[in-house]
C-alpha positions in Angstrom: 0.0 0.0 0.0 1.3 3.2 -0.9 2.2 6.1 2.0 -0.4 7.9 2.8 -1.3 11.5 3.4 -4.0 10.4 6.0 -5.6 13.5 7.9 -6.3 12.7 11.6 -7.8 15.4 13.8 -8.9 15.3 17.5 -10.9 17.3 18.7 -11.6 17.8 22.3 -14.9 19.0 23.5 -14.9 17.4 27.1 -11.4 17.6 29.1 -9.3 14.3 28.1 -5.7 13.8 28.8 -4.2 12.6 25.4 -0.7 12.5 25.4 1.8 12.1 22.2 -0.8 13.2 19.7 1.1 12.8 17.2 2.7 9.2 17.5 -0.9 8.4 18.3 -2.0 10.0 14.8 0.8 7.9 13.4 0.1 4.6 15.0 -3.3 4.9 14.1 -2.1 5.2 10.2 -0.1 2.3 10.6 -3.1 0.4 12.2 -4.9 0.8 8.8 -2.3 -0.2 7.0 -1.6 -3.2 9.1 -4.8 -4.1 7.9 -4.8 -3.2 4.7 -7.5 -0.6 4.3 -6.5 2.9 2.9 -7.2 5.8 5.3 -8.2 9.5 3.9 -9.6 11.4 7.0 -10.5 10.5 10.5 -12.0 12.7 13.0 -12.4 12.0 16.6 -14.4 14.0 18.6 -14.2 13.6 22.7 -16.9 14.3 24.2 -20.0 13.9 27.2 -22.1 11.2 28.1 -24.9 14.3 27.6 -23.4 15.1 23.7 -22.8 11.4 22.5 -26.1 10.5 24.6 -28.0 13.0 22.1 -26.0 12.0 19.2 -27.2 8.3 20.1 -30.8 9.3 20.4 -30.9 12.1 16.7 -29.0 9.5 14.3 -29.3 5.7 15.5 -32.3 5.9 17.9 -30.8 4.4 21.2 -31.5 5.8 24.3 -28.8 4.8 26.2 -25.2 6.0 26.9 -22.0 4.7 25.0 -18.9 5.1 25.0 -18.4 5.4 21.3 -20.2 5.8 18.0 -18.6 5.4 14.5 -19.7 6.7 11.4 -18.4 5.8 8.3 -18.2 8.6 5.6 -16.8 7.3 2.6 -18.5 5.5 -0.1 -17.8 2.1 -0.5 -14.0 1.3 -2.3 -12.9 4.4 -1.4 -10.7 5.4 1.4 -11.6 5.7 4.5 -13.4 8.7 6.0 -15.1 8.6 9.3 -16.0 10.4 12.5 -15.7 9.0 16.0 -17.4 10.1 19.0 -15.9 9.4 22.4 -17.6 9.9 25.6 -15.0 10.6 27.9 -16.9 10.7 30.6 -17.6 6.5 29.9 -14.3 5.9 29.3 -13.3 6.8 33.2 -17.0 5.0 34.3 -15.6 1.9 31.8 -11.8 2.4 33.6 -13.1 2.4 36.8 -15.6 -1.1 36.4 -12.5 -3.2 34.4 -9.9 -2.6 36.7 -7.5 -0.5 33.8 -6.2 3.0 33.3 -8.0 5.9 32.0 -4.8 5.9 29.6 -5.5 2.3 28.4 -9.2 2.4 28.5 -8.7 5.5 26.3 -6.7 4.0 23.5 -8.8 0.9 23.6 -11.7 2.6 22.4 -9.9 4.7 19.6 -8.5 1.8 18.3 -11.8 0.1 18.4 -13.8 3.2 16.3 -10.6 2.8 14.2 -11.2 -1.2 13.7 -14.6 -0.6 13.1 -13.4 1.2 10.1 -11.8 -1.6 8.6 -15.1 -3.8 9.0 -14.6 -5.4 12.1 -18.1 -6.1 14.0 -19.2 -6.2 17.6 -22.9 -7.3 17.5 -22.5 -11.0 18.0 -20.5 -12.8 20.8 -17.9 -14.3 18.0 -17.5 -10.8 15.9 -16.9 -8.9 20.0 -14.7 -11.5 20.8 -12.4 -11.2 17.8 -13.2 -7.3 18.0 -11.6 -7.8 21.4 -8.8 -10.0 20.0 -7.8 -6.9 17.6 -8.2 -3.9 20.7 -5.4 -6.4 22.8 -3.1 -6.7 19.6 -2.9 -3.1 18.8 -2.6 -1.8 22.6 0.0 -3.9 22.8 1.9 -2.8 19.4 1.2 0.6 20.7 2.4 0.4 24.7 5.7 -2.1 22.6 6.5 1.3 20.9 7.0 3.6 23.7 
């Protein structure tokens, strides 16, 4: 796959500690390259339980709090473009309950909006269990390369 000139924004509504933007803009790059799928724009967006709550309830009628929602924005067989919401206010809930860091809990979720955007699923118990398989592999690439 040729390089890429991959635009990656984030975009902090709600107070988040994000550290090393930029090798995090350029492990997220080689993510999608890792699994083959060409990347042209990516947007996240951290936010409230309140915004994503609303965003839940206008575009995919759930009524419930998440801790992330990815939209897709290219057409099919182009690349990538998408926009994902974080609540960072379930990411610290979702730290607390699993026993990790804030940090770790963080970079799980962007990597899963990320993975989501190269097709992987979470509905089923097989497609969250591989979903999971994929968040462990790429924390772990990423804490490797510190």
């Amino acid at each position: 796959m040729p390089p890429t000139n991959a635009k990656i924004q984030f975009h902090i509504l709600q107070p988040v500690s994000l550290r090393e933007r930029t090798r995090l803009k350029q492990f997220i790059v080689k993510l999608f390259r890792q699994e083959k799928k060409p990347l042209a724009e990516l947007s996240y967006i951290f936010c409230s339980d309140q915004y994503l709550l609303d965003i839940n309830r206008q575009f995919l009628q759930h009524d419930f709090y998440t801790d992330i929602i990815t939209f897709p924005l290219s057409d099919p067989g182009q690349p990538i473009s998408g926009e994902i919401y974080i609540s960072v206010d379930r990411v610290r809930d979702n730290a607390r309950e699993f026993g990790s860091s804030i940090r770790q809990e963080l970079l799980r979720v962007i990597f899963h909006g990320a993975l989501h955007l190269c097709g992987y699923k979470d509905k089923s118990l097989r497609d969250e269990k591989l979903m999971r398989k994929m968040e462990d592999k790429y924390l772990a690439l990423y804490n490797r390369s510190t």
